[in-house]
C-alpha angles and dihedrals in degrees: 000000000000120000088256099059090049097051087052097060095046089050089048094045087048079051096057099048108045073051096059091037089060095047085050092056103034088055099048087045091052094043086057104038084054099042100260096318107135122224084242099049092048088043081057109043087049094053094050085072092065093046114127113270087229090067111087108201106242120252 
């Protein structure tokens, strides 16, 4: 491996990881700012308005 390509992946892996951070604070501040409701729970119950009507939920 070159200099380059491993500057690369470090720039990549410093990518990633301000990434994840972000998700991480965006998602607690979310969840606080909407009294525990997660991003993903709300996503969810919103799409299961749009769900085919042929599709009975499983009990």
């Amino acid at each position: 491996m070159n200099a380059e390509s491993i500057a690369g992946l470090v720039g990549l892996a410093i990518g990633l990881i301000v990434l994840i951070a972000l998700s991480i604070f965006e998602s607690r501040t979310y969840r606080r700012e909407h009294d525990g409701e997660g991003m993903l729970h709300h996503w969810l119950t919103q799409q299961h308005l749009h769900m085919p009507h042929w599709r009975r939920p499983r009990h």
